[in-house]
N, C-alpha and C positions, 0 to 999 in steps of 0.2 A: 504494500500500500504506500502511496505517497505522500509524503508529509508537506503541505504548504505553508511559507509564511509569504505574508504581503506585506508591501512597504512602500513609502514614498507620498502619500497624499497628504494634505494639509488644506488651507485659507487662501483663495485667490481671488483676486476679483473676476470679473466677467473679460473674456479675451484672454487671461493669462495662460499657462503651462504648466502640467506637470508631467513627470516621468514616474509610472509606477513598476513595480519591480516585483517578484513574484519567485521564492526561492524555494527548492523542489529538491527534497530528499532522493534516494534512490537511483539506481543504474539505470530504470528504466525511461527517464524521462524523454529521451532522444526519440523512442518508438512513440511516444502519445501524441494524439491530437489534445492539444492546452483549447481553455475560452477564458477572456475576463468576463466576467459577470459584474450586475452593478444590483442595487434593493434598495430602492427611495424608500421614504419615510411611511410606511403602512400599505406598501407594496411587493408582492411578490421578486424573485430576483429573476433579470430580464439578464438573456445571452448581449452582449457587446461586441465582442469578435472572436474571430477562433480562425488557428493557426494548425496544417496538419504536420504532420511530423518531417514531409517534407519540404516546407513554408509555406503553402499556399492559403490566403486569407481570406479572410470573411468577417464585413463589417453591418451591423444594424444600420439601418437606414439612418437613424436617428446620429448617429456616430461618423455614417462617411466623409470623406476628406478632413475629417478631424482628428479623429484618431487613429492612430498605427500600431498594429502587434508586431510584434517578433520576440524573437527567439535565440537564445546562447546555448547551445547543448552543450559545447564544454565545460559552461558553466552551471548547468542546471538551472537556468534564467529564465523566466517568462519577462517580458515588457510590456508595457500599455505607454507609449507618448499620447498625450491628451494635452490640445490645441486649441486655440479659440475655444475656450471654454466658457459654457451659458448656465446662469441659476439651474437650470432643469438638470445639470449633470450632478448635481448635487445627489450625494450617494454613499455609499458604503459599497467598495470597489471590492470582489473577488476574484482568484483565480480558482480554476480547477480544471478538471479533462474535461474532453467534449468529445462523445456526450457526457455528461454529470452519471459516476458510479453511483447507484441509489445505494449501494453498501459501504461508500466511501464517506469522507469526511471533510468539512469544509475548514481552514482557518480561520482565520479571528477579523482579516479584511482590514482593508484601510479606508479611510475616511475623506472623502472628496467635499471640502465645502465651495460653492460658487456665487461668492458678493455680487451682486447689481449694484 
């Protein structure tokens, strides 16, 4: 099983950047398809993008030309760069596989806030 940690989000106003980081226990990360996931405030958590093992991408409508996935396998690294960022991205950012193991387990997520 793989063990996620997320990192990198904080307080931006509206337009700024962040870089989120997503660090993955285990040998096997190179073979998975990774997804960020995001979960507004009394909202289910919605897919964001998802990268497969051998990089090809996939962005939420909501999210394209703004956000970018990739991917470090030597390092065991998921990425989210997040761009022109708007109030609505305001979230609590995750990583996991994709698809989402229903036996697996999620981290603790990082915290995306976006001032107007």
């Amino acid at each position: 099983q793989v063990q996620l940690v997320e990192s990198g989000g904080g307080l931006v106003q509206a337009g700024g950047s962040l870089r989120l980081s997503c660090a993955a226990s285990g040998t096997i990360f190179r073979l998975l398809a990774m997804g960020w996931y995001r979960r507004t405030a009394g909202n289910q958590r919605e897919l964001v993008a998802s990268i497969t093992s051998g990089g090809s991408t996939n962005y939420a409508d909501s999210v394209k030309g703004r956000f970018t996935i990739a991917r470090d396998n030597a390092k065991n690294t998921l990425y989210l760069q997040v761009n022109s960022l708007k109030p609505e991205d305001t979230a609590v950012y995750y990583c996991n596989t994709f698809p989402v193991n229903p036996y697996g387990s999620w981290g603790q997520g990082t915290q995306v806030t976006v001032s107007s």
